[in-house]
C-alpha positions in Angstrom: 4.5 -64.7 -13.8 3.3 -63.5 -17.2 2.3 -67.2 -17.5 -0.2 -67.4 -14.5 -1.6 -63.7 -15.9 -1.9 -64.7 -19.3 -4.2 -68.4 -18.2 -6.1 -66.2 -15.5 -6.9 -63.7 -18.5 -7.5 -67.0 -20.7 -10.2 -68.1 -18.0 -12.0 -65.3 -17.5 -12.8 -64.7 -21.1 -14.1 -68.4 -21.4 -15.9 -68.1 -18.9 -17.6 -64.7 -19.2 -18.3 -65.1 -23.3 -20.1 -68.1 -23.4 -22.8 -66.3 -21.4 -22.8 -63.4 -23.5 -22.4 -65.4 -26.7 -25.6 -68.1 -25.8 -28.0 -64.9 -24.5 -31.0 -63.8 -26.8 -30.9 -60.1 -27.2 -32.8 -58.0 -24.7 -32.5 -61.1 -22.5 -31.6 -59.8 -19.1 -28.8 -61.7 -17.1 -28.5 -61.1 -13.0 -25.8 -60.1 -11.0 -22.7 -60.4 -13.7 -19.4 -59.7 -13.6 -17.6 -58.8 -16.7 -13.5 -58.0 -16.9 -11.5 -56.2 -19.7 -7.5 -56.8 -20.0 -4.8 -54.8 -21.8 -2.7 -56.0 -24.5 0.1 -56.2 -21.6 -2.6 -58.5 -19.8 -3.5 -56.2 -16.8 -6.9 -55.6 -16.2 -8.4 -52.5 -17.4 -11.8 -52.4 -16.3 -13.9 -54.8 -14.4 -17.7 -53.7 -15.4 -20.1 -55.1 -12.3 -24.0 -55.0 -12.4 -27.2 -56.1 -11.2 -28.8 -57.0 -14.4 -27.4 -56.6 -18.0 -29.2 -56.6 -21.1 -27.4 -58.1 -24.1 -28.0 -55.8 -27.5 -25.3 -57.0 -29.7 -22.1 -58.3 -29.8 -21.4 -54.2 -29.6 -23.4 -53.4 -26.8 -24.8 -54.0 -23.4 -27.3 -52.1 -20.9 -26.7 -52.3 -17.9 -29.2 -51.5 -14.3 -27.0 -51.2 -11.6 -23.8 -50.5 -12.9 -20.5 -50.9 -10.5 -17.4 -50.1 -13.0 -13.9 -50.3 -11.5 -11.1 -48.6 -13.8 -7.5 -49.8 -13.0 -3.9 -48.5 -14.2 -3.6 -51.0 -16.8 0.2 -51.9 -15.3 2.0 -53.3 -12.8 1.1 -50.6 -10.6 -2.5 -52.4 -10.7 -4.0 -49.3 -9.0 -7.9 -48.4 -9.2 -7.7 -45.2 -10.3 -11.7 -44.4 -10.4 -14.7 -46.3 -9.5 -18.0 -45.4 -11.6 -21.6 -46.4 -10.1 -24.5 -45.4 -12.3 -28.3 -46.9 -12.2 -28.7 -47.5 -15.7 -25.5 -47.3 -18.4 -24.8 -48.3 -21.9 -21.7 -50.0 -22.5 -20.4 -49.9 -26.4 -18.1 -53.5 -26.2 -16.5 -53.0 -29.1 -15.3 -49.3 -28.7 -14.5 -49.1 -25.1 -16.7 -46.9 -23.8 -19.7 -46.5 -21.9 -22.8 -43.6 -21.6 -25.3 -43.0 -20.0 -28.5 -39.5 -19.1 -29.0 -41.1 -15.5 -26.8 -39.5 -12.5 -23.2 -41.1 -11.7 -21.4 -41.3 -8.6 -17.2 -41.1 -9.2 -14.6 -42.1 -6.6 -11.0 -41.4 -7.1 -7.6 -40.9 -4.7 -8.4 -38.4 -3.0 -12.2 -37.1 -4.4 -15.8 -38.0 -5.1 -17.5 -37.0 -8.2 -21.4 -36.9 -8.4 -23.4 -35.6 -11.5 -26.2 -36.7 -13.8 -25.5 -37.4 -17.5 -22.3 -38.9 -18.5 -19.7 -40.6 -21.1 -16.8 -42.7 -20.1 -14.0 -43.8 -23.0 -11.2 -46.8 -21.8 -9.0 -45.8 -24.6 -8.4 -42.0 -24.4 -9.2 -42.1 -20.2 -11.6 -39.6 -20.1 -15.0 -39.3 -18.3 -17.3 -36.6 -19.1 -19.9 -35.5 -16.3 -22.7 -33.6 -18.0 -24.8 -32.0 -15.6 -24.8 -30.8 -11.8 -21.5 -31.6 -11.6 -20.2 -32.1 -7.9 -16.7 -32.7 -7.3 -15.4 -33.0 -2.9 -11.9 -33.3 -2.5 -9.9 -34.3 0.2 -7.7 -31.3 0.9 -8.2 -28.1 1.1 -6.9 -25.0 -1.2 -7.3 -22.0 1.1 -4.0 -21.3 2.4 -2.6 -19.1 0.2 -4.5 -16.4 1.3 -4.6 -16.6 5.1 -1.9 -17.3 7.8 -1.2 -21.3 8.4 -2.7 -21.1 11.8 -5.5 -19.2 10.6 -8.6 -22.0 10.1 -11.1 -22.4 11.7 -12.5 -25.3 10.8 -11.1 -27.3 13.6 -11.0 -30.5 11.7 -10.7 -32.1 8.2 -10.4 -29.4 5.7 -12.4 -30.3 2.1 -13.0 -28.6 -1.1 -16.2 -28.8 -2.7 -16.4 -27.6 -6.2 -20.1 -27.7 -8.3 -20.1 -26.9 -12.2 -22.3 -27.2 -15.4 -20.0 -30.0 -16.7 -16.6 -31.9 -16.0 -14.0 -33.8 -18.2 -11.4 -35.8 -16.1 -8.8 -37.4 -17.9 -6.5 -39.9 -16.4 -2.6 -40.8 -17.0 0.1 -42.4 -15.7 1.4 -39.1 -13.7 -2.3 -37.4 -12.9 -5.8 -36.9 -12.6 -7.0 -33.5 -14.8 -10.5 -32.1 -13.8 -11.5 -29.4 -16.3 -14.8 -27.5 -14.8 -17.1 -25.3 -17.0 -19.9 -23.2 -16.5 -20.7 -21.1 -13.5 -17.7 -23.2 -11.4 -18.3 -22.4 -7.7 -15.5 -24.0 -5.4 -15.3 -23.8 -1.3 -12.7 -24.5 0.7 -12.6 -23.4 4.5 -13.2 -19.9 4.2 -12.6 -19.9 0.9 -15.2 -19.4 -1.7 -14.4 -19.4 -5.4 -16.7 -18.6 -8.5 -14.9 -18.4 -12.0 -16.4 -20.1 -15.7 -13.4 -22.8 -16.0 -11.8 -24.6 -13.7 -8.9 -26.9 -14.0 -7.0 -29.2 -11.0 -4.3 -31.2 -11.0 -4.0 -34.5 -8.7 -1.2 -36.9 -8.1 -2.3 -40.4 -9.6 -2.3 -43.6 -7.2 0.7 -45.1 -6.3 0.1 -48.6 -6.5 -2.0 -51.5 -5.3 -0.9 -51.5 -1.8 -2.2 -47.9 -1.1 -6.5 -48.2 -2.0 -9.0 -45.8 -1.7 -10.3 -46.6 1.6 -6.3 -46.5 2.5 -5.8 -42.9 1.5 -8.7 -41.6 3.8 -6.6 -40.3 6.3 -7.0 -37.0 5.9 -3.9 -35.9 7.5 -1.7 -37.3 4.5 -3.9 -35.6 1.7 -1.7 -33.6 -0.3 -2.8 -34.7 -3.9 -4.0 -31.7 -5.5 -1.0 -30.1 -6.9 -2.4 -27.0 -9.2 -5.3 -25.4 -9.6 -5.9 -22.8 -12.4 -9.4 -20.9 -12.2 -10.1 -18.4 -15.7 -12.6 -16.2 -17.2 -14.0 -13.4 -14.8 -12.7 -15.1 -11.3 -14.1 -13.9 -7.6 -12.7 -15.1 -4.9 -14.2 -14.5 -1.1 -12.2 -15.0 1.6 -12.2 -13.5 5.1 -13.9 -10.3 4.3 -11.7 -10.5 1.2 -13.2 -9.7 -2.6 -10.6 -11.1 -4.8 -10.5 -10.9 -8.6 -8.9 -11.7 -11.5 -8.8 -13.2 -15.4 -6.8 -15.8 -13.9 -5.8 -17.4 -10.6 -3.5 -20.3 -10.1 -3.5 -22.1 -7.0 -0.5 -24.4 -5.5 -2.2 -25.9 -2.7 1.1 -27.7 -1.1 3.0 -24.2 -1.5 -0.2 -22.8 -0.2 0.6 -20.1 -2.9 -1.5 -18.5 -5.4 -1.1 -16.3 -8.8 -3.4 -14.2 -10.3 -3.2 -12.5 -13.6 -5.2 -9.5 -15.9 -7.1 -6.4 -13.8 -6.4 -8.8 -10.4 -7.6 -6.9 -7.0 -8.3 -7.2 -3.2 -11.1 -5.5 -1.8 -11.5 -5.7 1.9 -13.3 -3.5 4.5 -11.0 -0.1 4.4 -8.7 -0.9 1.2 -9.0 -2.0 -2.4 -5.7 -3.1 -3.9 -5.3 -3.5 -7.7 -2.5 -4.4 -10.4 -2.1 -6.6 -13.4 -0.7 -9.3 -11.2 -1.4 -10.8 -7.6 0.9 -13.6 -5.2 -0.5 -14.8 -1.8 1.1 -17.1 0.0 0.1 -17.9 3.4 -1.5 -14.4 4.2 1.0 -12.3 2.6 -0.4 -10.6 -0.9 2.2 -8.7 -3.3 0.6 -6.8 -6.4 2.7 -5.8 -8.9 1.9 -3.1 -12.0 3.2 -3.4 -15.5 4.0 -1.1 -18.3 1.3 -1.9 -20.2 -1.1 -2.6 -17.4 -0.3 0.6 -15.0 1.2 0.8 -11.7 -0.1 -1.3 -8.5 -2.5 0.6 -6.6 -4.6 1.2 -2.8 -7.6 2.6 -2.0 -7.6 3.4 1.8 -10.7 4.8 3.0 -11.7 5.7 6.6 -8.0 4.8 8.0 -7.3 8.0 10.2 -5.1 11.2 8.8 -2.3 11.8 6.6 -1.0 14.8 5.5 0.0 17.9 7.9 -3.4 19.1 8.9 -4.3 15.6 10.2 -7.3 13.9 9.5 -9.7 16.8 9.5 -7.7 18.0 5.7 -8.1 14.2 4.3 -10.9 13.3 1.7 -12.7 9.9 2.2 -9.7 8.1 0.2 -6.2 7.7 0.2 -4.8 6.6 -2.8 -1.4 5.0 -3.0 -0.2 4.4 -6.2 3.6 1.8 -6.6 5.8 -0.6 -8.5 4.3 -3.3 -6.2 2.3 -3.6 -2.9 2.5 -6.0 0.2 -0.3 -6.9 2.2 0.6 -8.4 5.5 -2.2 -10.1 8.0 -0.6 -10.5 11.6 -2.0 -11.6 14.7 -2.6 -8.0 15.7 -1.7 -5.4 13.3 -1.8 -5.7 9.3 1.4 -4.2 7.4 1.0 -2.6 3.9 4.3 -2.2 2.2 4.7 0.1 -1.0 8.2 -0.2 -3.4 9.0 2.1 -6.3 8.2 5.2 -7.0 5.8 5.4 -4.5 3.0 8.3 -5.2 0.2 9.6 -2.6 -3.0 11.7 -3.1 -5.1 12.1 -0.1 -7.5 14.8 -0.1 -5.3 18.7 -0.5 -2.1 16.2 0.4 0.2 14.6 -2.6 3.1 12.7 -1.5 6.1 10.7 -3.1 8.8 8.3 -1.9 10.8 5.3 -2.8 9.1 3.2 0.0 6.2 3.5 2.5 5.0 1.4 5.0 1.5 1.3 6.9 0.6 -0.3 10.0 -2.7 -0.9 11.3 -4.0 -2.5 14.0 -6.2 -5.4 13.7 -10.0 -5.2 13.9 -11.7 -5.6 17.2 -14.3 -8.3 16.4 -15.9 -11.4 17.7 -13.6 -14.6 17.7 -16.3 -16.2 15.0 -15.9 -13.2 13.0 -12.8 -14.1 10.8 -13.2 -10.7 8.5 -10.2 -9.0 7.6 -10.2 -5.5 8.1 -7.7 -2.8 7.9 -8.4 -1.2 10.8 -7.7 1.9 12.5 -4.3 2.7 11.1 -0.9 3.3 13.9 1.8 4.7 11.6 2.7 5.6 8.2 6.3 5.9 7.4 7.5 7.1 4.0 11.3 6.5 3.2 13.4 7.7 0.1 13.3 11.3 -1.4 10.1 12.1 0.4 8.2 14.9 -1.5 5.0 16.3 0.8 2.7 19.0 -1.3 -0.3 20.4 0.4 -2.0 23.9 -0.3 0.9 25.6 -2.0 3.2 23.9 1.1 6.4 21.9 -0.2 8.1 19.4 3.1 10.9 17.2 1.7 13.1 15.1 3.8 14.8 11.3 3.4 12.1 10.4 5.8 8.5 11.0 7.2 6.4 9.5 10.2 2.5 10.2 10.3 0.4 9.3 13.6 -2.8 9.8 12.6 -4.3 9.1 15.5 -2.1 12.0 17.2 -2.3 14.2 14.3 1.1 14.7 13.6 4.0 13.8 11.1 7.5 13.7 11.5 9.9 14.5 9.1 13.8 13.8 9.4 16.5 13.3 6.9 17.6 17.1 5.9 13.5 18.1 5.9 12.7 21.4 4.4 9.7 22.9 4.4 8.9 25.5 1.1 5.9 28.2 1.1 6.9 30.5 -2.2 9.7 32.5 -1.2 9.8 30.9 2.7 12.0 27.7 3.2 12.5 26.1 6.6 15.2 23.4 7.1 16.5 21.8 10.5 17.6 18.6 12.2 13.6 17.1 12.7 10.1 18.7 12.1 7.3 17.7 13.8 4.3 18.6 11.8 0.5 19.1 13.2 -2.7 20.4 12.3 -1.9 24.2 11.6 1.1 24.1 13.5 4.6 22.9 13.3 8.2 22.6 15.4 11.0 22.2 13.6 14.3 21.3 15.8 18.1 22.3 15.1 21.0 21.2 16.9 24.7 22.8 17.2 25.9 22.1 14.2 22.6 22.3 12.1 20.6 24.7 13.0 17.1 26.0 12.1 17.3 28.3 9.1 14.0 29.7 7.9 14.5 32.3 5.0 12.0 34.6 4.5 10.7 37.2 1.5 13.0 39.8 1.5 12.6 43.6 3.6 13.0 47.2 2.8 16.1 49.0 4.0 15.2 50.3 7.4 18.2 52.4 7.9 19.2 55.6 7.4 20.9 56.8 4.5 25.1 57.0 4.9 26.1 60.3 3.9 29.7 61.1 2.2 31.6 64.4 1.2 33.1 65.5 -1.9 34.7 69.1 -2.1 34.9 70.9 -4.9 36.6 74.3 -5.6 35.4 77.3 -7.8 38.5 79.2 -9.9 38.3 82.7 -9.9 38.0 85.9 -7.5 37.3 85.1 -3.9 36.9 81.2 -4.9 35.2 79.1 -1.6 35.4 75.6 -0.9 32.0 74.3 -1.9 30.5 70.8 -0.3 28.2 68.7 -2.6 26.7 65.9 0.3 25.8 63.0 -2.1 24.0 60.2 -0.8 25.9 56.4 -1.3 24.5 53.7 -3.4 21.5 52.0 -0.8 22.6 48.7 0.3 20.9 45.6 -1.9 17.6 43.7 -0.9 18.3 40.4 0.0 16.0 37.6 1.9 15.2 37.4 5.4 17.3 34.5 7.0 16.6 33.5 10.3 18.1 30.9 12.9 17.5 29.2 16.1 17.8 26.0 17.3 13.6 25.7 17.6 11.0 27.0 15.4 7.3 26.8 16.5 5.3 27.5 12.7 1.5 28.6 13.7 -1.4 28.6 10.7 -3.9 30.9 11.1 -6.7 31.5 9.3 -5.5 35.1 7.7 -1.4 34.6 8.7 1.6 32.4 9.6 3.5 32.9 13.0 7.2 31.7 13.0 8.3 31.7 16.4 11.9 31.1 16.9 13.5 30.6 20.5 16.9 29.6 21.5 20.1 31.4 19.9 18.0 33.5 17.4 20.3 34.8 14.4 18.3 37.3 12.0 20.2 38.9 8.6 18.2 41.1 6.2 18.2 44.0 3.8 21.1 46.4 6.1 20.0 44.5 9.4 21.8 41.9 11.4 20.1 40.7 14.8 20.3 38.9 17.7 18.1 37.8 20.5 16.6 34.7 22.3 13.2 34.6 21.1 11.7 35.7 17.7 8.6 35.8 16.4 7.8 36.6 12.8 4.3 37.0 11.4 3.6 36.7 7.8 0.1 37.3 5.9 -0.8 36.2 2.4 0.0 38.5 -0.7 -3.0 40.1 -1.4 -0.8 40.9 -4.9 -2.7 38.9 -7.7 -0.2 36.2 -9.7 2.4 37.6 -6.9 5.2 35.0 -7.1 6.0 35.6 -2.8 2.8 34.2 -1.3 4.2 35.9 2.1 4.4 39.3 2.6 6.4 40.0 6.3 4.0 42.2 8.1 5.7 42.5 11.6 8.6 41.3 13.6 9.3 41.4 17.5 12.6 40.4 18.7 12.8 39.5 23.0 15.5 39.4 25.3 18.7 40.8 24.8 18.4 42.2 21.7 21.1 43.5 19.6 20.0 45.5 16.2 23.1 46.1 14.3 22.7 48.2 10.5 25.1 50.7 8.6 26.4 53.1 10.6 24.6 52.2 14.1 23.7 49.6 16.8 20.7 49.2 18.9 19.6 47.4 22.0 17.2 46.1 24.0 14.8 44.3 25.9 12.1 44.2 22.8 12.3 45.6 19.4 9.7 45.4 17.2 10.0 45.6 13.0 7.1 47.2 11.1 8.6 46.6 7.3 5.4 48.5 6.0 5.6 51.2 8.0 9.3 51.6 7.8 10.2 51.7 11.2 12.2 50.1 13.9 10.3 50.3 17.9 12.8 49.3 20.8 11.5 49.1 24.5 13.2 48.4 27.6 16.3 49.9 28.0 16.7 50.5 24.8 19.9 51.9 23.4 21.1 53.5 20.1 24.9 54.2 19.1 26.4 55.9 16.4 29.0 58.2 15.4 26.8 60.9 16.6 26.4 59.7 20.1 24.5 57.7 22.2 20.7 57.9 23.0 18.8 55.8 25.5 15.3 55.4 26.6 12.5 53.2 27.7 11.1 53.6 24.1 12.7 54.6 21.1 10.9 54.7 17.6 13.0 54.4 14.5 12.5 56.2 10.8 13.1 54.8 7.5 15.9 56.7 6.1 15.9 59.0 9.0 18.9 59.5 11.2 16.8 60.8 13.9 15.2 58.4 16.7 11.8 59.1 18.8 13.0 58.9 22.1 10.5 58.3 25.2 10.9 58.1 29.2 9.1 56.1 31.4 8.7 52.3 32.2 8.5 50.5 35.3 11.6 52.5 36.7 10.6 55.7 35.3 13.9 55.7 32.9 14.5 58.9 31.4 15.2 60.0 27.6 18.9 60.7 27.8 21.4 61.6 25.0 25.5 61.3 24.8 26.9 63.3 22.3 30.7 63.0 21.6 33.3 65.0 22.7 33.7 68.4 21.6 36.8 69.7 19.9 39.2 71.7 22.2 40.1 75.0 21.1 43.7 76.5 19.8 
C-alpha cells in the first residue's frame, strides 16, 4: 500500500516538472493540472487551471484557478475547494494570493469574497473583502419554540463581513468574521463586529461535498460566539449583549455584559442571558445589579387597578424567565423579588405573570406580551401604596377585573388601622376581606374617648368633737385606660372615598373599645383623615352605627337596640328602636335614647312606627320599720 502511493506520487512529479522545468517564463501553459503531497505521501492540494504562467521556480500565475485542499491523511477528505479567476501561487512557500473575488466550498458552507490569501502549511485562508459566508443549518432555535419556523423548508444561515480567516484542523473548521458581521438565519438576524463558528471537519472520503447536501443531516456548526456591541432581531425581539454564544445542536444560547430583551410591552435586562428553545432566563450579579422588567401597557397592578398604574411596571429579581407558549407567554421572577408600578411597591420571594398571546396575522411572527391574565406573587408578600401596608404569603392580581387577592395570613395596615382575615379581595377603592370560624376578621382601629359615665364611690369620714356628723366625700374612681378600637366579623366590606374610609362589617360583629364592649350583626365604621399635621394616626374615627340586635355593654350599664349610633367627637351614644338602658338605677326604654359623655343621665324620646313611649323602671323601694 505505501508502495503503490509512494510510485503514484513518484509519477506525478515526473510528469508535471518537466513541464514546468522546460517553460520560458511568462510562457502561458493550457489547461494544467498540478498536485502537491505530504511528507506521509497523501495529497495536499491539487491546484487546477485554465492557463498558468510560469515566473520562477517560486512562482506561478494562474487564470482560472480550481484549487482542491485535502486532509493530508488517510481520511483523504476535501476539506475546501477554492475557485478564483486570476491567483498567484508562491511554490516554494505553500501558499497562494490573490485581489480578484474567490468562491470557497466546504462541508457544509460556501464562502464568496474578493481579495484573498491561502497558506498549505498553517491551513488558513484569509477572505479580504465582501466577505459572504451560507451555511447549511440554521442557528435560530435558541430563541423561539422548536415548532416555531416558518420557513417551511431548508433552514440556512447567511453571514456577510468586512473580512474572514478560516483555519482548518484535524477536528474543525474555525471562521473568525470582522467588521460590521451581519448574520441571518430564519427569523433570525444578527449584527455584532466579530464573529467566530465552529464546524465539525469531514469525515472521510466516502462522505463528499455533494454527499453532505442533504439538508436534513446538517448539524455541523457546533458553536458560535458573536462579541463587541451584539444586536440580535428576532420575532419582534431586540436582543443585546457584549457577547453571545450560540450552540446550534442544543439550540441554546449565552449572552454576557449589559445583555437585554426588548420586545413590544417588556424590556428585560441583566448581566447574563440563556435561551434555549424559546425560554429566556436573565440573571443579575453583584457587581452588575439585579435582573430586571420593564412592563409597559400590560393592564393593572396594585389595589386601585389600572387607573393608579403609571405607564411602567418595573420588576426588579435574582433572575427572570421568559416563556413563549402557543397562547399565553409566562414571566417568572426568583429572589427577592421587588415591584414599583406607579403609587404601588411590592416585594416577594417569587412572582409569576401570564399573558395572553398577541392576536395577530399568522405571517406576523412578532412576539408580544400581550394583554396580561394574572399576576401571582408568592413568598412574604409586601404591598405599599399611598400610606397603605397589605402583607400576606400570597397575592393574585386580575387586571383585567381590577382586583387582587391576597391570602396567606394577609393584613392590611393604614397608621394606626390593621385588618387581617382568612382572604381579601382587593379592588379599586374598595375591598372585602373574609374570616371564617376560627379566624375571624379583626380590624383594629385608632383608639376612642371614654363614653361612659363616671363610677362614683363612698368614703365616710368622721369629725371628733361636740355634735360630730358622719361626713361623705363622693370621689370619683380612676377613668378606665384608652385602648384601640378592635372589631370582628366574619366579612368586612373597606370603601375609599375621596374625603373618608367606610369599614362595613356584617356577620357576628364583636366591637371592644375604651369602656365599651358591643355586639350586633352589621357594623359600619367611618373614618376621615387626620387633619393633625405630622399626626402619627392617619384615621381619626368620626362615627359608628351598630344594626340589629345590638348590645352596648360599658361600666356600670347595658344598652340595647335595634340601631345605635357612636359620635366619639361629640361624646355621645344615640340608640333607636326599642332601645333599652339598665343600670343599678333602673331601667329606661324608648324609641330613642341619646347618651352623654360622663353623664349618668339619658335623653329619652317616644314615638316610632308603634308610637313606643318613654318609660322608666326604677328599683324597688325600701320597706319601712
Amino acid at each position: 500500500m505505501r508502495f503503490s502511493r509512494f510510485l503514484s506520487f513518484t509519477l506525478l512529479v515526473c510528469l508535471s516538472a518537466p513541464a514546468w522545468g522546460q517553460m520560458t517564463p511568462n510562457a502561458p501553459i493550457q489547461n494544467f493540472r498540478l498536485p502537491r503531497f505530504a511528507d506521509n505521501g497523501y495529497t495536499q492540494w491539487v491546484l487546477q487551471g485554465a492557463q498558468g504562467i510560469y515566473d520562477s521556480e517560486e512562482q506561478v500565475r494562474v487564470e482560472g484557478m480550481a484549487m482542491r485542499v485535502y486532509t493530508g491523511d488517510e481520511r483523504m477528505a476535501v476539506e475546501l475547494s477554492l475557485d478564483s479567476p486570476q491567483a498567484t501561487l508562491r511554490l516554494q512557500e505553500n501558499r497562494a494570493y490573490s485581489e480578484a473575488a474567490i468562491e470557497i466550498a466546504g462541508a457544509n458552507f460556501k464562502i464568496s469574497g474578493i481579495g484573498w490569501e491561502w497558506s498549505g502549511d498553517s491551513k488558513e485562508i484569509v477572505v479580504k473583502q465582501q466577505t459572504v459566508v451560507t451555511f447549511t443549518q440554521g442557528i435560530a432555535g435558541a430563541f423561539v419554540d422548536t415548532g416555531a419556523s416558518d420557513s417551511g423548508g431548508t433552514v440556512k444561515t447567511e453571514i456577510h463581513s468586512d473580512g474572514l480567516l478560516l483555519r482548518t484542523t484535524e477536528e474543525e473548521y474555525y471562521f473568525e468574521f470582522t467588521g460590521s458581521v451581519h448574520a441571518v438565519s430564519d427569523q433570525m438576524d444578527l449584527r455584532s463586529q466579530i464573529l467566530i463558528a465552529v464546524a465539525d471537519a469531514p469525515e472521510g472520503r466516502e462522505q463528499s461535498i455533494a454527499a453532505k447536501a442533504n439538508p436534513s443531516e446538517l448539524d455541523s456548526i457546533r458553536q458560535i460566539i458573536a462579541r463587541e456591541q451584539v444586536v440580535i432581531l428576532q420575532g419582534g425581539k431586540t436582543v443585546k449583549a457584549d457577547e453571545a454564544e450560540f450552540f446550534p445542536r442544543e439550540q441554546r444560547a449565552n449572552l454576557f455584559g449589559a445583555a437585554s430583551v426588548q420586545t413590544p410591552g417588556a424590556y428585560l435586562s441583566g448581566d447574563t442571558i440563556t435561551s434555549q428553545t424559546g425560554e429566556i432566563i436573565i440573571a443579575g450579579s453583584p457587581t452588575a445589579g439585579r435582573a430586571q422588567t420593564i412592563l409597559t401597557d400590560t393592564g393593572g397592578l396594585g389595589l386601585q387597578g389600572a387607573a393608579a398604574l403609571s405607564s411602567e411596571t418595573i420588576v426588579l429579581a435574582d433572575t427572570i424567565t421568559m416563556r413563549e407558549q402557543s397562547h399565553e407567554n409566562h414571566f417568572l421572577f426568583a429572589g427577592s423579588v421587588e415591584v414599583m408600578s406607579g403609587a404601588v411597591q411590592m416585594r416577594s420571594e417569587r412572582m409569576t405573570i401570564k399573558a395572553n398571546s398577541s392576536q395577530q396575522p399568522a405571517d406576523d411572527a412578532e412576539f408580544k406580551v400581550g394583554e396580561v391574565k394574572d399576576i401571582v406573587a408568592d413568598g412574604g408578600v409586601r404591598i405599599e401604596q399611598s400610606g397603605q401596608i397589605a402583607t400576606g404569603e400570597k397575592v393574585t392580581f386580575y387586571p383585567e377585573e381590577e382586583r387582587a387577592v391576597l391570602t396567606g395570613s394577609p393584613k392590611v395596615t393604614n397608621g394606626e388601622a390593621v385588618v387581617t382575615g382568612e382572604s381579601m379581595e382587593l379592588k379599586p377603592q374598595r375591598a372585602l376581606i373574609r374570616g371564617d370560624g376560627s379566624t375571624p376578621v379583626v380590624v383594629r382601629l385608632p383608639e376612642m374617648p371614654d363614653l361612659g359615665y363616671a363610677a362614683f364611690a363612698s368614703k365616710s369620714s368622721a369629725t371628733e368633737g361636740e355634735g360630730t356628723a358622719s361626713n361623705t366625700e363622693v370621689v370619683a374612681s380612676e377613668p378606665p385606660e384608652l385602648t384601640n378600637t378592635v372589631v370582628t366579623s366574619q366579612l368586612l366590606r373597606m370603601i375609599e372615598e375621596p374625603a373618608r374610609t367606610v369599614f362595613r362589617f356584617t356577620e357576628g360583629v364583636h366591637v371592644t373599645a375604651t369602656n365599651l364592649d358591643t355586639t350586633c350583626e352589621r357594623l359600619d365604621v367611618i373614618a376621615t383623615e387626620s387633619k393633625q399635621a405630622g399626626s402619627d394616626a392617619p384615621l381619626v374615627l368620626e362615627r359608628i352605627e351598630a344594626l340589629e340586635q345590638v348590645v352596648i355593654k360599658q361600666i356600670g350599664r347595658t344598652a340595647t337596640a335595634d340601631k345605635a349610633i357612636i359620635l366619639p367627637g361629640e361624646g355621645k351614644v344615640v340608640l333607636e328602636g326599642e332601645a333599652v338602658v339598665e343600670d343599678d338605677r333602673g331601667r329606661v326604654s324608648g324609641h330613642r335614647m341619646t347618651l352623654l359623655q360622663g353623664e349618668r343621665r339619658a335623653i329619652v324620646e317616644g314615638g316610632g312606627p308603634d308610637g313606643e313611649r318613654a318609660r322608666i323602671t326604677l328599683p324597688a323601694m325600701p320597706g319601712r320599720e
